[in-house]
C-alpha positions in Angstrom: 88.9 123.3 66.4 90.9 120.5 67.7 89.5 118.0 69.9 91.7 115.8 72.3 90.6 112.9 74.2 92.8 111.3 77.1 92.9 107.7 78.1 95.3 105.1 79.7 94.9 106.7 83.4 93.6 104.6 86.4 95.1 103.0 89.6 98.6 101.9 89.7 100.9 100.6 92.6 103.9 102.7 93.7 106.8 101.1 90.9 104.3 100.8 88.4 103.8 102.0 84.7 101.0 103.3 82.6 100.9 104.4 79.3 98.5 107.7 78.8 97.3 108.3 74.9 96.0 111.6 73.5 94.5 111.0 70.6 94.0 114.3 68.3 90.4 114.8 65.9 92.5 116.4 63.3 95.9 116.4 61.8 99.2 117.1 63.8 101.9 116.6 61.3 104.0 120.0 61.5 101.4 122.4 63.0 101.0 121.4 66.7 102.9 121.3 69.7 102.1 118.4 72.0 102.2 118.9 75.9 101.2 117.0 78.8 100.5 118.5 81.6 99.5 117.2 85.6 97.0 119.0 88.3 97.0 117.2 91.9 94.4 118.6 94.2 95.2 122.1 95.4 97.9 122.1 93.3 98.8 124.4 90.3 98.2 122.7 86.5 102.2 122.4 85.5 103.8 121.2 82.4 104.9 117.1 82.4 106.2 116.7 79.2 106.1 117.9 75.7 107.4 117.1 72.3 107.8 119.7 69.2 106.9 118.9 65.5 110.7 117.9 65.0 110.5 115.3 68.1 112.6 117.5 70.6 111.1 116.8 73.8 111.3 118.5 77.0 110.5 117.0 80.9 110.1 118.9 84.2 113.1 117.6 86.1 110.9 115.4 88.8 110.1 113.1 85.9 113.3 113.1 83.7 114.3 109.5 83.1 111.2 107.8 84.2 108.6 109.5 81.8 108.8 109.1 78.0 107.0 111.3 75.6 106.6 110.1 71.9 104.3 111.0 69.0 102.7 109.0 66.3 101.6 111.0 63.3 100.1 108.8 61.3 97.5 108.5 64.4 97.3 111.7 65.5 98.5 110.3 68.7 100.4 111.2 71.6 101.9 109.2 73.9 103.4 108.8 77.9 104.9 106.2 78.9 105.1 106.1 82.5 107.2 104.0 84.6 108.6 103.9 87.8 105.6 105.3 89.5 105.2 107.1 92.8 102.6 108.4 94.9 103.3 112.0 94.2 102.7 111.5 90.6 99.0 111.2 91.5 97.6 113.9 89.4 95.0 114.3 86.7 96.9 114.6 83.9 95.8 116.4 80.6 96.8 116.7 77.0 97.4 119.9 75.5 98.1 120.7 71.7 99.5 124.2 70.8 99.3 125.5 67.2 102.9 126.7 66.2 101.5 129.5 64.2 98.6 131.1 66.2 99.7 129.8 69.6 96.2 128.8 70.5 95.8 126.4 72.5 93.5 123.1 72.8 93.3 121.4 75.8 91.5 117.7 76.5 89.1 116.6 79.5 91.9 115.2 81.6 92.6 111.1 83.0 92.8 110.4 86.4 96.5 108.5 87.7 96.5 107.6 90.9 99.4 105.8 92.5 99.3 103.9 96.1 99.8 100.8 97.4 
């Protein structure tokens, strides 16, 4: 069982940056694939960002060069950086962690971003 707790979200004026942190209850060195993923209201939960045990990272195309996704082991961490903000990235954005082997997946509770001026 792996337990993920989000953090970082809150309000942020259009332009802005945040950094979001997933933070992991067990070890993610080499057996998890970390995801972020964004649900705005009435909207479908699709995929942000993600990052594979050998640090290739992937980004859905409406947040390619203004989102960053990076990974500290030694914490059990994950990370997104943020910047350049805009309204439609209002979302509640969650942390998922896939197991490479089984393909389970964990997810956390989600942290509000809202962006607006």
């Amino acid at each position: 069982q792996v337990q993920l707790v989000e953090s970082g979200g809150g309000l942020v004026q259009p332009g802005g940056s945040l950094r979001l942190s997933c933070a992991a209850s067990t070890n993610i060195v080499g057996n998890y694939v970390m995801s972020w993923y964004r649900q705005a209201p009435g909207k479908q939960r699709d995929l942000v960002a993600s990052i594979t045990t050998s640090l290739y990272t992937n980004y859905a195309d409406s947040v390619k060069g203004r989102f960053t996704i990076s990974r500290d082991n030694a914490k059990n961490t994950v990370y997104l950086q943020m910047d350049s903000l805009k309204t439609e990235d209002t979302a509640v954005y969650y942390c998922k962690a896939r197991h490479v082997f089984s393909g389970y997946n964990y997810w956390g509770q989600g942290t509000q971003v809202t962006v607006s001026s």
